[in-house]
C-alpha positions as CSV (number, residue, x, y, z in Angstrom):
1,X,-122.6,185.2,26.3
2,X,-120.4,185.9,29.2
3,X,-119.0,183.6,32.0
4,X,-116.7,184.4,34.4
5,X,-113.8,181.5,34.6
6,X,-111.5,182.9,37.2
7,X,-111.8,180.5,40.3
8,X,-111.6,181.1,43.7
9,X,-109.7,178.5,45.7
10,X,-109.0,176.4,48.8
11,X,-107.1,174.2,50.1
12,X,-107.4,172.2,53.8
13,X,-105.4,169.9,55.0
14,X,-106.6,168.1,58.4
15,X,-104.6,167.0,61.7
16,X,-105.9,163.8,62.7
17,X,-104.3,161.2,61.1
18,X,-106.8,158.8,62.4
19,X,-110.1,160.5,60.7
20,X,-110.4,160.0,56.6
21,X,-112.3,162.4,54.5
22,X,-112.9,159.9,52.4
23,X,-113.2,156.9,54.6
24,X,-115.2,159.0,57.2
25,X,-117.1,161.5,55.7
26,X,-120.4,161.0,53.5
27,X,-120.6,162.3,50.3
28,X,-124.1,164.4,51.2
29,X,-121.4,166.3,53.5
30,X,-119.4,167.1,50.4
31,X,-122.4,167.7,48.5
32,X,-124.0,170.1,51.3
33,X,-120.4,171.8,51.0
34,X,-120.5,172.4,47.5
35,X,-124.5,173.5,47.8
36,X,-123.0,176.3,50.1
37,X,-121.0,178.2,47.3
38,X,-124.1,177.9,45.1
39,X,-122.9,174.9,42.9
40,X,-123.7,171.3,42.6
41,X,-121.8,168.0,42.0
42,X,-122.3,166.5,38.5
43,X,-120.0,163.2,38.8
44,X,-117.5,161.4,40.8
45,X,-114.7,159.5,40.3
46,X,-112.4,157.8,43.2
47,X,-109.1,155.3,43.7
48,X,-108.1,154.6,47.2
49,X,-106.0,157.8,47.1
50,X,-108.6,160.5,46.0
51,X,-112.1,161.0,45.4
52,X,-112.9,163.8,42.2
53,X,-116.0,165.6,41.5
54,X,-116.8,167.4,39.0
55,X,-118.7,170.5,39.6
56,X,-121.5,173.0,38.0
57,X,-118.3,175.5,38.6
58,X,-115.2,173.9,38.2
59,X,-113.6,170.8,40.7
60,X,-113.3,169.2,44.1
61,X,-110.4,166.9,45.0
62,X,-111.0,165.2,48.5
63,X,-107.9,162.6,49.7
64,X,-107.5,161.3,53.2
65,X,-106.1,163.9,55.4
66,X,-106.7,167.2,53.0
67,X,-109.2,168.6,50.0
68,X,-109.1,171.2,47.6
69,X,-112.2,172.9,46.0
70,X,-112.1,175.2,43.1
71,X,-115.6,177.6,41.6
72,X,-116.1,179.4,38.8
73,X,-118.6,181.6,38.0
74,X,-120.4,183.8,40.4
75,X,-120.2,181.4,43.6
76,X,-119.7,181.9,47.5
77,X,-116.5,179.8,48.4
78,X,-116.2,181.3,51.3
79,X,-119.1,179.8,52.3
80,X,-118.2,176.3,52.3
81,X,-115.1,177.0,53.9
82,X,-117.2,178.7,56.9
83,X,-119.7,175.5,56.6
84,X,-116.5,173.0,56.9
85,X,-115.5,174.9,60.2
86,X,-118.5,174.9,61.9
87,X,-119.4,170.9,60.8
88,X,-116.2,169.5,61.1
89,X,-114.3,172.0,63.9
90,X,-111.9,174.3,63.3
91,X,-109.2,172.6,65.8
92,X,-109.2,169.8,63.1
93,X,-107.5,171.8,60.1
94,X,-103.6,172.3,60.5
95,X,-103.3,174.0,57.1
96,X,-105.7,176.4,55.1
97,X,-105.2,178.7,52.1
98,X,-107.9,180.8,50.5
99,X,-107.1,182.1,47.1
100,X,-109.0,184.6,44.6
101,X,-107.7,185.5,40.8
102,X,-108.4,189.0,39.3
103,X,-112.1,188.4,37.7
104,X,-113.1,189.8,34.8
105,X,-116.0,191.3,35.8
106,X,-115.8,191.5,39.7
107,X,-118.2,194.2,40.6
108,X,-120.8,191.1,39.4
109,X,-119.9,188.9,42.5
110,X,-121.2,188.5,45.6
111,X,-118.1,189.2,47.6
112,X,-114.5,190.4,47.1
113,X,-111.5,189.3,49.0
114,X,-111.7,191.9,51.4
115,X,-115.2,190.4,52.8
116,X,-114.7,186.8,52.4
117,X,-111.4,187.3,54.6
118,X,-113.1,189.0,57.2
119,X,-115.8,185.9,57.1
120,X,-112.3,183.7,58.1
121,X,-111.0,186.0,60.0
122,X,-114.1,185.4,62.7
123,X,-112.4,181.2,63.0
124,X,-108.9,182.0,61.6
125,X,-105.7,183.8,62.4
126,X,-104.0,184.4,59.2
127,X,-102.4,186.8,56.5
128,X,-103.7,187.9,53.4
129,X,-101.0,188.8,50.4
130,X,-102.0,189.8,47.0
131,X,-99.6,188.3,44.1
132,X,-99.1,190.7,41.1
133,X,-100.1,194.0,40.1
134,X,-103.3,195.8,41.0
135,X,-103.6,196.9,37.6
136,X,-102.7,193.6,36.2
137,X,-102.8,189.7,36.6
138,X,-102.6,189.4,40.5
139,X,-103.7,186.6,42.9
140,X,-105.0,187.2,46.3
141,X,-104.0,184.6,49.1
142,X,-105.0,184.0,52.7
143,X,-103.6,181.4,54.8
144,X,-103.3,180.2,58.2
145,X,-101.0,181.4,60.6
146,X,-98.3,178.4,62.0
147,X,-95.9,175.7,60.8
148,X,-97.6,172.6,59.0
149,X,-95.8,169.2,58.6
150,X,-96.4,168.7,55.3
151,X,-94.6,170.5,52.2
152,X,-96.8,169.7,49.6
153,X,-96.2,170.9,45.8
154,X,-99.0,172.8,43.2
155,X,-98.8,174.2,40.4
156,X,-101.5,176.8,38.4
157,X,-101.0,177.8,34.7
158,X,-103.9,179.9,33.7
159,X,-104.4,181.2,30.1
160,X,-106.3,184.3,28.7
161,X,-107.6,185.3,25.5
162,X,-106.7,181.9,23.9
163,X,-106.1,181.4,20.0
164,X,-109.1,181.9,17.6
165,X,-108.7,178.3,16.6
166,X,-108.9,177.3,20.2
167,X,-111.7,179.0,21.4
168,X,-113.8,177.7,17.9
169,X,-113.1,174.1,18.7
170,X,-114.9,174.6,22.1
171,X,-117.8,176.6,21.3
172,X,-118.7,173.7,18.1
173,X,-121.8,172.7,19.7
174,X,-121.3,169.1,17.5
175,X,-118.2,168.4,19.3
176,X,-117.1,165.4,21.7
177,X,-115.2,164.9,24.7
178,X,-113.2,162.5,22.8
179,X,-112.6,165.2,20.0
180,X,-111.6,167.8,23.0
181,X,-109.4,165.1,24.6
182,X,-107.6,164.3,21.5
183,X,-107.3,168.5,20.8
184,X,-106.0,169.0,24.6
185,X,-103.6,165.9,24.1
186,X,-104.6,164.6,27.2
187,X,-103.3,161.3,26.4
188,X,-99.6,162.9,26.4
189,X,-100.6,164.9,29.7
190,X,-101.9,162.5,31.7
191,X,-100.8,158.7,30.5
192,X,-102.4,156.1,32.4
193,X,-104.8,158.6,34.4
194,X,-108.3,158.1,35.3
195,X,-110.6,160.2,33.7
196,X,-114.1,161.9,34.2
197,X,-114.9,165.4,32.0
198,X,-117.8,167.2,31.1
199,X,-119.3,169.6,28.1
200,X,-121.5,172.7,29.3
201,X,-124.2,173.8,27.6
202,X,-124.4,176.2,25.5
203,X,-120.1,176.4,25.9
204,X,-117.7,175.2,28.7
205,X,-115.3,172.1,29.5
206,X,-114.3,170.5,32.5
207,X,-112.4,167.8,33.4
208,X,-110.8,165.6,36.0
209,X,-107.9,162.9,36.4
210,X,-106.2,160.8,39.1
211,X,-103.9,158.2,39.5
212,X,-102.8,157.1,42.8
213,X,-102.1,160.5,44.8
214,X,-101.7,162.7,41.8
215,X,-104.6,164.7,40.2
216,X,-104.9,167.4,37.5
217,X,-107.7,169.3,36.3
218,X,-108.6,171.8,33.5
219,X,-111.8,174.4,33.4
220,X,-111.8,175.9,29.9
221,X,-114.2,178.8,29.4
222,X,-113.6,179.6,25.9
223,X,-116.3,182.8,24.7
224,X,-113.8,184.7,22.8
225,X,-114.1,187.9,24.7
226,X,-113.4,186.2,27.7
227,X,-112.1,183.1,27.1
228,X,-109.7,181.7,30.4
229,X,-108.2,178.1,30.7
230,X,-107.1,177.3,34.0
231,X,-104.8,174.2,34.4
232,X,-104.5,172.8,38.2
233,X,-102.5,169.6,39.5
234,X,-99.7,168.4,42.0
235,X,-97.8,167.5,38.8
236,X,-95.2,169.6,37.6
237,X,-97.4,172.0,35.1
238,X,-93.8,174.2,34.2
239,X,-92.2,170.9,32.6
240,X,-95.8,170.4,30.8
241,X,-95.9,174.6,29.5
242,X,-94.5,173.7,26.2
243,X,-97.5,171.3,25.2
244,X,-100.5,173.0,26.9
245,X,-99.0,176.7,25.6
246,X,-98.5,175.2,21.7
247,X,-102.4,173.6,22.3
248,X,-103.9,176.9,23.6
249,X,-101.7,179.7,21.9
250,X,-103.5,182.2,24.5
251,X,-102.2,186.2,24.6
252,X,-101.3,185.8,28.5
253,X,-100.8,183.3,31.1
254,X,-100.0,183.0,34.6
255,X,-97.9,180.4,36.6
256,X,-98.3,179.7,40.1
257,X,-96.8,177.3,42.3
258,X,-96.3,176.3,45.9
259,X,-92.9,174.7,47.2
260,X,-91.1,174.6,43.6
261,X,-87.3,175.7,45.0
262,X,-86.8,175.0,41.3
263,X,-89.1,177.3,39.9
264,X,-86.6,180.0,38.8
265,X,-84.6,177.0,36.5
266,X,-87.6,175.7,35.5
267,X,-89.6,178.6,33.9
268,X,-85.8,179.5,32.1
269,X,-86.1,176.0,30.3
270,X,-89.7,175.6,29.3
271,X,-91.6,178.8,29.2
272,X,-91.3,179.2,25.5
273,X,-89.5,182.5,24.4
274,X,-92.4,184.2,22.4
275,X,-93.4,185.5,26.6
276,X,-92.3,188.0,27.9
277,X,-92.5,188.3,31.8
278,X,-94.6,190.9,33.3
279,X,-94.5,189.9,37.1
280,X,-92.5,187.7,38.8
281,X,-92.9,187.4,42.7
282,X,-91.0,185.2,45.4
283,X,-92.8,184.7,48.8
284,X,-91.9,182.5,52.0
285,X,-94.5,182.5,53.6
286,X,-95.2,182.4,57.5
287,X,-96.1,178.8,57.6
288,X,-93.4,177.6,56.0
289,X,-94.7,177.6,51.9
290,X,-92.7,179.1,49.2
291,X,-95.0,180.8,46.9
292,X,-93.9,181.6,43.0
293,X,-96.3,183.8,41.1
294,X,-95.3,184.7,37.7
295,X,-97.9,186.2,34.9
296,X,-96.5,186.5,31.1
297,X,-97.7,188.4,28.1
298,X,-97.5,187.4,24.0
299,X,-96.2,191.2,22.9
300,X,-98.8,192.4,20.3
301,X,-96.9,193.8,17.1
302,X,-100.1,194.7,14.9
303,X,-103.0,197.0,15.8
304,X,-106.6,195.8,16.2
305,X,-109.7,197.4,16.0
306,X,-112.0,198.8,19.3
307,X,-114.4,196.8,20.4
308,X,-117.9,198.1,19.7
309,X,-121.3,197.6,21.9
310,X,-125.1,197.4,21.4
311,X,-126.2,199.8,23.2
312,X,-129.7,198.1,23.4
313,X,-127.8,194.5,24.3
314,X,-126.8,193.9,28.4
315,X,-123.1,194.0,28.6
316,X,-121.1,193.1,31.5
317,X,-118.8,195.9,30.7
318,X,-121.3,198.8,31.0
């Protein structure tokens, strides 16, 4: 059974210090945005910093003066972007980026960059980069043209093709979120965090934590022909590589951050040694953002055998 984990990806950040997107903003708007890129809320969890929601595909993060939103699957992101524009005006956001991963499979969505940047380009000025080789791991980003006040710091470790033993804890249909959380160490990650996570049925794991500003959040998609982990926070997810890289063992990974200066230092001390570098890019970006994109590969030293089809089965592939 195939799922397509890659997320697509925004981020909004609001002028008006006065008006609260938590404070002043219902959560039917936040469910009517979600509804727009063909998912659903599932639960919620909140401090006075943050508000979390878990999603059919993947997360939603919503603080005072900004919000980020990440699908899975075959969803429409764009659209919610477009529905937040036209609801909430788009002299009210200072700060927008619009990001898409390689897929998998992407002839099976319903857009590609190219049109959902030509949907923001009817509101927005902005540019579009792509991050990585064609051919290869890449990210595509759109952003808003001009300076924004606040320098705010992400981080984005994704993992392919994670270890056999990996993948066969998540697809135990007998298992717990207790047993996941004690197999993702979670309690090493993310000490003193609030927490709210989900199982998927048949296979899938989500799950979100906050404390205070900071938030984190892991979508595991673990079918062994596709299987994709994707790791998400504020929180320095370099200095935590060693640990989530020793639980997941995948074949490749990619690291993305936003305003790390110290991201050249910091992949030299932690990424472990076993990866070797494929892509490293270096962006400044017209509104003032650094961008680091880097994408790493497990060398493969013994030969494996083709993959064979069923001709009479659906496959994604054909």
């Amino acid at each position: 059974m195939f799922f397509e984990g890659s997320e697509k990806k925004v981020e909004v950040i609001i002028k008006n210090a006065s008006f609260s997107l938590i404070d002043n903003v219902t959560d039917e708007f936040w469910v009517e945005l979600v509804k727009r890129a063909n998912a659903k809320i599932l639960s919620c969890i909140q401090n006075k910093y943050c508000k979390a929601f878990i999603l059919s595909e993947s997360s939603l993060f919503v603080w005072h003066d900004r919000f980020v939103i990440l699908t899975c699957g075959v969803t429409h992101l764009v659209n919610s972007v477009e529905y937040f524009i036209q609801e909430q005006g788009i002299e009210c956001i200072e700060y927008l980026t619009y990001q898409r991963k390689n897929e998998y499979y992407s002839h099976a969505q319903l857009s590609c960059f190219g049109d959902d940047i030509k949907v923001l380009n009817k509101y927005i000025k902005g540019n579009a980069l792509r991050f990585g080789e064609m051919d290869s791991h890449h990210t595509f980003l759109f952003y808003k043209q001009g300076e924004h006040r606040v320098q705010n710091k992400s981080y984005e470790l994704l993992a392919y093709h994670i270890s056999e033993q990996a993948s066969e804890k998540f697809i135990n249909p007998n298992i717990t979120v207790q047993e996941i959380r004690r197999f993702l160490q979670l309690d090493k990650l993310l000490p003193d965090f609030l927490i709210d996570d989900h199982i998927f049925d048949p296979y899938g794991y989500s799950v979100n934590a906050i404390k205070d500003d900071k938030y984190l959040t892991i979508h595991v998609t673990p079918q062994a022909e596709s299987s994709y982990v994707s790791v998400e926070s504020n929180i320095n997810l370099i200095k935590l590589s060693p640990l989530i890289l020793k639980v997941l063992k995948p074949k490749s990974f990619d690291l993305l951050s936003f305003n790390e200066v110290e991201f050249k230092a910091l992949i030299k001390q932690y990424i472990n040694r076993q990866y070797v570098s494929k892509s490293l890019v270096e962006q400044q970006l017209k509104n003032g953002c650094n961008v680091h994109f880097a994408n790493y590969v497990l060398p493969q030293h013994n030969f494996i055998t083709a993959t064979v089809f069923d001709l009479l089965e659906d496959h994604n592939e054909l």
